[in-house]
C-alpha positions as CSV (number, residue, x, y, z in Angstrom):
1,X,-118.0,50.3,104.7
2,X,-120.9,50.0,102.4
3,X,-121.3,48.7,99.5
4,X,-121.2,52.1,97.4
5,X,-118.0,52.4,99.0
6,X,-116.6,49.2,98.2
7,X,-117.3,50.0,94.5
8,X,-115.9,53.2,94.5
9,X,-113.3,51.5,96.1
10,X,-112.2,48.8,93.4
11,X,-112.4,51.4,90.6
12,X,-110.3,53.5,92.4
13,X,-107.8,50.8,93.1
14,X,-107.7,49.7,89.6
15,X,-106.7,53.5,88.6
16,X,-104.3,53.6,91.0
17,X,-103.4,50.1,90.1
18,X,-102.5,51.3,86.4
19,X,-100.7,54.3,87.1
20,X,-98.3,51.8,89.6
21,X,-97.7,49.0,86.9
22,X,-97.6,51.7,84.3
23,X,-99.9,49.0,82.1
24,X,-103.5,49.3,81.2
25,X,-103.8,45.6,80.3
26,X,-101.8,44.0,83.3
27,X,-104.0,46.3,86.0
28,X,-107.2,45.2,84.2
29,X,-106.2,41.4,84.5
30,X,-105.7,41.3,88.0
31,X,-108.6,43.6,89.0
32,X,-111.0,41.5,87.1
33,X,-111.5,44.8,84.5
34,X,-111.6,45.2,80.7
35,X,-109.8,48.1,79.3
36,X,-113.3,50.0,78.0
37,X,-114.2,50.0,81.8
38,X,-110.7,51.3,82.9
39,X,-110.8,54.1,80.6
40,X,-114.5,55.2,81.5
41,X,-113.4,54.9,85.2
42,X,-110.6,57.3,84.2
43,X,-112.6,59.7,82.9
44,X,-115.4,59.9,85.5
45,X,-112.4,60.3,88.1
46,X,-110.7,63.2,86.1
47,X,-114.4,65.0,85.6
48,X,-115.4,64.6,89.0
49,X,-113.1,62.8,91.4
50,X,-114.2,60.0,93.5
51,X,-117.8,60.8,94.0
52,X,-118.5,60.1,89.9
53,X,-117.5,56.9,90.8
54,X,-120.3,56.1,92.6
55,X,-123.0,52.9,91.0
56,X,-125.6,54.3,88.4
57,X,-128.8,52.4,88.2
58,X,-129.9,51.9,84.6
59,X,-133.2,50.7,85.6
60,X,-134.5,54.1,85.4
61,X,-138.6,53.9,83.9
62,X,-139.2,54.7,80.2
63,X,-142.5,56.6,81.2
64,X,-143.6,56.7,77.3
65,X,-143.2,53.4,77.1
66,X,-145.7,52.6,79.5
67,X,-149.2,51.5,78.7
68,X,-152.2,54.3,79.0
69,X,-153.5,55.8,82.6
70,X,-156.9,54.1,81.7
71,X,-155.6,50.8,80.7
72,X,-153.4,50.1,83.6
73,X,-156.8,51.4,85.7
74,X,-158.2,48.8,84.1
75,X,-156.0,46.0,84.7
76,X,-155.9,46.7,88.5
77,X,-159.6,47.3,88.7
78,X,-160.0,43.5,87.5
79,X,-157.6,42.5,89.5
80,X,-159.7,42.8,92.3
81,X,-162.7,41.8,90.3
82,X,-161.0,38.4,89.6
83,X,-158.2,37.7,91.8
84,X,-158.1,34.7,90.4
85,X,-157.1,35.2,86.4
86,X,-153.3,34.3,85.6
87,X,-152.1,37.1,83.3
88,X,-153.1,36.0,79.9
89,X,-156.5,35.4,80.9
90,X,-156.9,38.6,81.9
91,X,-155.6,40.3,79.0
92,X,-158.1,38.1,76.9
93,X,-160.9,39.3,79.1
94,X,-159.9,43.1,78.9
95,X,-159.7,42.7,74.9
96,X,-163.1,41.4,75.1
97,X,-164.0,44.8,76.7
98,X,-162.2,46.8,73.8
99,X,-158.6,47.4,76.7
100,X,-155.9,46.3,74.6
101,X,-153.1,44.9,76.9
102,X,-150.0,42.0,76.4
103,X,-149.9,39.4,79.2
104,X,-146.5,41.0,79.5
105,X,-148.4,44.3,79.7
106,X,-150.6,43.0,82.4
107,X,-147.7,41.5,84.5
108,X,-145.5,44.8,84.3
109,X,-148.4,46.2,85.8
110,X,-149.3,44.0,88.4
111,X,-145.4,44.6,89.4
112,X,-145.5,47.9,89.4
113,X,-148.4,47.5,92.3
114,X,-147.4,44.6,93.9
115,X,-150.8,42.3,92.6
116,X,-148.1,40.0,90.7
117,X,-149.1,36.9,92.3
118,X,-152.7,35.3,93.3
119,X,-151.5,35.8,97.2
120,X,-151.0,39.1,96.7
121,X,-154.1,40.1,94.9
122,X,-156.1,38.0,97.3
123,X,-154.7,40.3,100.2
124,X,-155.0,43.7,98.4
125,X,-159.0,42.8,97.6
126,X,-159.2,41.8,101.5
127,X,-157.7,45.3,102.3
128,X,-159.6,47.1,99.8
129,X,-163.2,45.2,101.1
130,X,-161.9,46.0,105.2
131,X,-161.2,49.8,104.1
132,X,-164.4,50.2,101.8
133,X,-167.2,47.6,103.2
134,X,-167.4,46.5,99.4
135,X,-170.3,43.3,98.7
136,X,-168.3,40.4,97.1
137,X,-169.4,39.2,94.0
138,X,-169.5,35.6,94.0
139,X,-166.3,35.0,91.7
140,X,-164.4,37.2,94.6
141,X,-166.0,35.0,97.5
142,X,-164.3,31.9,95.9
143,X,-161.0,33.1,95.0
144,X,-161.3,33.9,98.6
145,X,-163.1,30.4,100.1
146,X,-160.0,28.9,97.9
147,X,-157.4,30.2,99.4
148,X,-158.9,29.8,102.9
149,X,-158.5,25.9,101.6
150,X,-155.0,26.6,100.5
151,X,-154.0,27.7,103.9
152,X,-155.7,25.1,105.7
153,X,-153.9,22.6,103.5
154,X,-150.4,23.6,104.2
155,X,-151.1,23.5,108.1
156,X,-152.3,27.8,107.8
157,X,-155.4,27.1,110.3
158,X,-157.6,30.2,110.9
159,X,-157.7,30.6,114.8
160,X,-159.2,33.6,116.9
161,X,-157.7,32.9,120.3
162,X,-157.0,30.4,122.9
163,X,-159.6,27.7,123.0
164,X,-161.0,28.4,119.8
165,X,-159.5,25.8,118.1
166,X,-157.6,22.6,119.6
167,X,-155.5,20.3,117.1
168,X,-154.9,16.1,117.9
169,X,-153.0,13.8,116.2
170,X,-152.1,10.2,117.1
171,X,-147.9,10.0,116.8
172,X,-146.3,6.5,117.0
173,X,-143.5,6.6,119.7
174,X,-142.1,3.0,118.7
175,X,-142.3,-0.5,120.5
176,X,-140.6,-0.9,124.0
177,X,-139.3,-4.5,124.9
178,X,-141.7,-6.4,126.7
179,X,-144.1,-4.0,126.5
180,X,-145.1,-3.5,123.0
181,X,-146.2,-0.5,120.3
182,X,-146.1,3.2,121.7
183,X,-148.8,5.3,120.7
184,X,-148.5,9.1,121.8
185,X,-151.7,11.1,121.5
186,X,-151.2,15.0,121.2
187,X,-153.1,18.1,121.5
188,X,-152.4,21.5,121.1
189,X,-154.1,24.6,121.4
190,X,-153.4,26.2,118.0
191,X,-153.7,29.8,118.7
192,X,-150.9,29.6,122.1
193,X,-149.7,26.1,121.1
194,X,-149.6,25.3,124.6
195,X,-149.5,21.1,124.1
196,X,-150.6,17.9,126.0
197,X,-149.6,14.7,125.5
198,X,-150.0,11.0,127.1
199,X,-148.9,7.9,126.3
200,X,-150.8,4.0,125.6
201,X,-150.2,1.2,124.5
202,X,-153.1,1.5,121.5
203,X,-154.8,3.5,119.1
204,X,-159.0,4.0,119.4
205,X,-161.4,6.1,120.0
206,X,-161.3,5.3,123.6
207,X,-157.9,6.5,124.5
208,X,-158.1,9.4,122.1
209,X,-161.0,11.1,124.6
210,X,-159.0,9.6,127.9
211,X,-156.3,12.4,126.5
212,X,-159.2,15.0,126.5
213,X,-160.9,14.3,129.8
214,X,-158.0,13.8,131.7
215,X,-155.9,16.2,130.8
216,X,-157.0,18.7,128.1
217,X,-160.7,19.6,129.6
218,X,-159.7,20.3,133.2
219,X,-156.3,22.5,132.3
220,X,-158.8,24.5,130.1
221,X,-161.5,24.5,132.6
222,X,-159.0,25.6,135.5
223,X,-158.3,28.5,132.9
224,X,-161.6,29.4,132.7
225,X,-161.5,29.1,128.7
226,X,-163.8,27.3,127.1
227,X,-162.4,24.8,124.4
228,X,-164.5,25.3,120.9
229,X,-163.8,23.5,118.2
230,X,-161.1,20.0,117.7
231,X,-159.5,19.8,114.6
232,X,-158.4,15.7,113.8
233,X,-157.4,13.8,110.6
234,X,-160.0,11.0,109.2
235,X,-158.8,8.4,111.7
236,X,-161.2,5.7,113.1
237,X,-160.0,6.9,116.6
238,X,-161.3,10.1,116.0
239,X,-164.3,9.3,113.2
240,X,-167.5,7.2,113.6
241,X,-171.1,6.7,114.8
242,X,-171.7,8.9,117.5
243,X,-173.7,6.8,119.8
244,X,-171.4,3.7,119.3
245,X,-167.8,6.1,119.5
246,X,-166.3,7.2,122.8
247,X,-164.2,9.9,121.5
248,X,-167.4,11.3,118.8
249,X,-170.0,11.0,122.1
250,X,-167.2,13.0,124.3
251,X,-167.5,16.0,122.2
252,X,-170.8,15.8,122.2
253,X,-171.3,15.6,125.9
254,X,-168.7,18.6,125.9
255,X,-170.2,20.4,123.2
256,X,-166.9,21.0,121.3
257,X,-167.2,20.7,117.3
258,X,-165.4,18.8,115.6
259,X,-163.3,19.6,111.9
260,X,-161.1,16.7,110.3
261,X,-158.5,17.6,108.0
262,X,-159.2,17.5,103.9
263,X,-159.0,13.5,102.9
264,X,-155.0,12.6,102.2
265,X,-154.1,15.9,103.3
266,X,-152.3,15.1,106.4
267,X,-150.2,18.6,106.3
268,X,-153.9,20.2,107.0
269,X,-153.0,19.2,110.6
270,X,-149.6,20.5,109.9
271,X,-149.5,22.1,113.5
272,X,-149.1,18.6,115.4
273,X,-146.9,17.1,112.4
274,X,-144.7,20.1,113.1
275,X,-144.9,19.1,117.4
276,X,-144.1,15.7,116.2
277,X,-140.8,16.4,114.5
278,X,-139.9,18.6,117.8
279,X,-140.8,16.4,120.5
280,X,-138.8,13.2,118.3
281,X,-135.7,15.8,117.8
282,X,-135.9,17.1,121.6
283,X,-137.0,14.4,123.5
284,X,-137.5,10.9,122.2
285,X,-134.1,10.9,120.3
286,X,-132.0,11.1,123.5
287,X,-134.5,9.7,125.7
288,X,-134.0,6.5,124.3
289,X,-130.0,6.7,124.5
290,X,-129.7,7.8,128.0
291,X,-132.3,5.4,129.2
292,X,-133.9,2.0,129.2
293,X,-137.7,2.0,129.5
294,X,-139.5,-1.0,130.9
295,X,-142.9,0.7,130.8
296,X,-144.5,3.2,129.6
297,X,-145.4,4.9,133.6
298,X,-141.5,5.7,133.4
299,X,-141.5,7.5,129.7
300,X,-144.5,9.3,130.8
301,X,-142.9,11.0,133.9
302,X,-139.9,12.1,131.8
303,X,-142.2,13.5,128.8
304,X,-144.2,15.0,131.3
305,X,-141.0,17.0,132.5
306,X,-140.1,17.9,128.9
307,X,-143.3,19.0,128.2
308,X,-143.6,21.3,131.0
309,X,-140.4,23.3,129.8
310,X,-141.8,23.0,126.3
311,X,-145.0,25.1,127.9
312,X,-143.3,27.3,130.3
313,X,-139.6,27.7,129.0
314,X,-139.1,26.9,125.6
315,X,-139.4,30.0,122.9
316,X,-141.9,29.4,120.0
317,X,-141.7,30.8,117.0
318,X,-145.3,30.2,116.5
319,X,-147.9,32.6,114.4
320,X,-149.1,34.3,117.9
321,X,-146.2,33.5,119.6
322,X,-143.6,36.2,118.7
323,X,-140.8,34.6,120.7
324,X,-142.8,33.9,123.8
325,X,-143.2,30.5,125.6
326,X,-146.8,29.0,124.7
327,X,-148.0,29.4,128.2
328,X,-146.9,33.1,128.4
329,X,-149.1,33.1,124.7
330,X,-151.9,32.0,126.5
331,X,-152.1,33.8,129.3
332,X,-151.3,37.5,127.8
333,X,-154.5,36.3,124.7
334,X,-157.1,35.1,127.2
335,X,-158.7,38.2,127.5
336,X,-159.7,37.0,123.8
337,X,-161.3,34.1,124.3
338,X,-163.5,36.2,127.2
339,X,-164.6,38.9,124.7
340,X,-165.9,36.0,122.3
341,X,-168.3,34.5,124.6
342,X,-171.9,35.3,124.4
343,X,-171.9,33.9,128.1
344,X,-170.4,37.5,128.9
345,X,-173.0,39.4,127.5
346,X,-176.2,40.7,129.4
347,X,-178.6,38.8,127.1
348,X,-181.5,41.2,127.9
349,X,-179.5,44.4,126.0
350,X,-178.9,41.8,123.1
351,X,-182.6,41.2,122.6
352,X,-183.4,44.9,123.1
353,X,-180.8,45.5,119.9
C-alpha cells in the first residue's frame, strides 16, 4: 500500500466511522479529525467516490507572481559570474546594474535551479565551463581555488589514481608493559586506500621513511606504479632540513613530492584519521583483550594478518571504492596510473607536436 492509499484510506474510514457511531463528533475524536474535514471528506466522496479522495498538493506556482524572464536571467547569469555572493549581496550588485530583485527574490530563484547553496553553484559553473570551454575570470578561479581548500580541509583530497597520492600519519597504539610507548606509522594510497602499517617503539623521521622503504616502495614497485606525491601533517618526523632529515632526503632520493596538511587542520589528512578509528575499533580494541603482548614482533604478526583482510577482504566504502576491497580498487584503476605517465609516451611524437 502506498501512501496515497493510506490517505484515502483514513478518510474513508472516518466516513464509514460516522455512519457506524451515527456521531460526527465522536468519529472525528478518535480518528484524529475536526468536523470541517469530515464534512469536506463527505462531500468529495459523494461527488466522486473514493478517487476524490486522493491528496491535493497546494504548492501549485503562482506564475504571475514570479519575478521577470530577464531578471531571473540575470540572477543565474551572476550566479556563475560570482559563485561566491550570499543572496543579499547579489541582489545589491544586480540593483547597482538597474535588476531590481529581493534577497528573497534571488533565493526563490536559485531554488527553482538548484544554485541555492555555494556548493551547488560552484558545481553548475564547473559543468557549464567543461560543456562550453569558458576562460575564468579571476573572481571564478577563487571561488573555485576556495573550495578546492574546503575539500582538502574536511579530508576531500583530489586524487587521479593509484600512486598519485599516498597519505601517512603517525597513530599512537599505547604503552605495552616492559616495553614501553607504541607508535603505529600508516600509509594509505588515497585513490584504492589499499594501507600499510608497522609498528616502533618511537616517533622520527627515521622510522617514518623505514615504513616507506620497507614496505610501501617495493609493494608499489612490484605493481609497477609509480608512487607520486605523500601527503603528511606538520610533524617533525615528517618536516625538516633536507640534508640533515632521513624521511625529507628519502623522498628526494625517490623523487616523490611532498604536501603537508593546512597548519591545525589535522582533518586535512582525514583519510588516515578515518583508518585510525577503524583499525582501533577492528583490531586494537580486541587485540588487547584476547591477548597479552610482550613485544611489539608479536602485535606486528597479528596486525599484519588484519591488515591483509583489510586489503583483500574487507568492503570499503571509499570514494573509488564502490563496495570493493581496496586491493580489488587497485588493481581494476591501474590502467590509470599507466595512462598518466609520460614514461609511456614515445617522446619523439611529443616533440614533433
Amino acid at each position: 500500500m502506498n501512501a496515497e492509499q493510506k490517505v484515502i484510506k483514513n478518510k474513508l474510514g472516518l466516513i464509514n466511522l460516522a455512519e457506524m457511531l451515527g456521531n460526527v463528533s465522536q468519529a472525528c475524536k478518535v480518528m484524529g479529525y475536526s468536523r470541517d474535514s469530515y464534512y469536506r471528506f463527505k462531500e468529495l466522496y459523494d461527488q466522486g467516490g473514493e478517487l476524490a479522495l486522493q491528496e491535493i498538493s497546494r504548492k501549485k506556482p503562482v506564475l504571475k507572481n514570479r519575478v521577470a524572464m530577464e531578471v531571473e536571467e540575470a540572477v543565474i547569469a551572476f550566479a556563475f559570474e560570482q559563485p561566491a555572493y550570499g543572496q543579499v549581496r547579489v541582489a545589491n550588485e544586480l540593483k547597482k546594474k538597474g535588476v531590481f530583485v529581493s534577497p528573497g527574490g534571488v533565493r526563490s530563484i536559485w531554488l527553482r535551479h538548484e544554485l541555492e547553496t555555494f556548493k551547488k553553484r560552484l558545481k553548475a559553473l564547473e559543468a557549464k565551463v567543461a560543456a562550453e570551454g569558458l576562460i575564468l575570470t579571476e573572481d571564478q578561479v577563487r571561488a573555485l581555488e576556495k573550495a578546492k581548500e574546503e575539500k582538502e580541509a574536511h579530508g576531500e583530497i583530489e586524487t587521479e589514481h593509484p600512486g598519485y597520492l599516498g597519505s601517512q600519519d603517525t597513530y599512537y597504539v599505547g604503552t605495552i608493559k616492559g616495553v614501553g610507548r607504541i607508535y603505529q606509522q600508516t600509509f594509505i594510497d588515497t585513490y584504492s586506500r589499499v594501507a600499510f602499517a608497522k609498528l616502533y617503539d618511537r616517533k622520527n623521521a627515521l622510522v617514518a621513511a623505514d615504513l616507506l622503504n620497507d614496505r610501501v616502495i617495493p609493494w608499489f614497485e612490484k605493481q609497477d606504479v609509480r608512487l607520486l606525491r605523500i601527503l603528511t601533517d606538520r610533524g617533525t618526523e615528517y618536516c625538516g632540513n633536507r640534508e640533515h632529515h632521513e624521511f625529507q632526503l628519502y623522498l628526494s632520493i625517490e623523487d616523490i613530492d611532498h604536501s603537508r596538511t593546512k597548519a591545525r587542520s589535522p582533518q586535512s589528512n582525514g583519510i588516515c584519521e578515518r583508518f585510525h578509528k577503524t583499525i582501533q575499533e577492528e583490531f586494537y580494541a580486541t587485540a588487547f583483550r584476547k591477548k597479552i603482548y610482550s613485544n611489539i614482533e608479536d602485535l606486528q604478526v597479528d596486525l599484519d594478518t588484519w591488515l591483509e583482510h583489510y586489503n583483500t577482504q574487507r568492503t570499503h566504502s571509499g570514494k573509488h571504492c564502490y563496495g570493493k576491497s581496496p586491493i580489488e580498487t587497485f588493481n581494476q584503476s591501474r590502467h590509470l596510473a599507466k595512462l598518466k605517465e609520460l614514461d609511456n609516451y614515445d617522446l619523439t611524437l611529443l616533440e614533433a607536436v
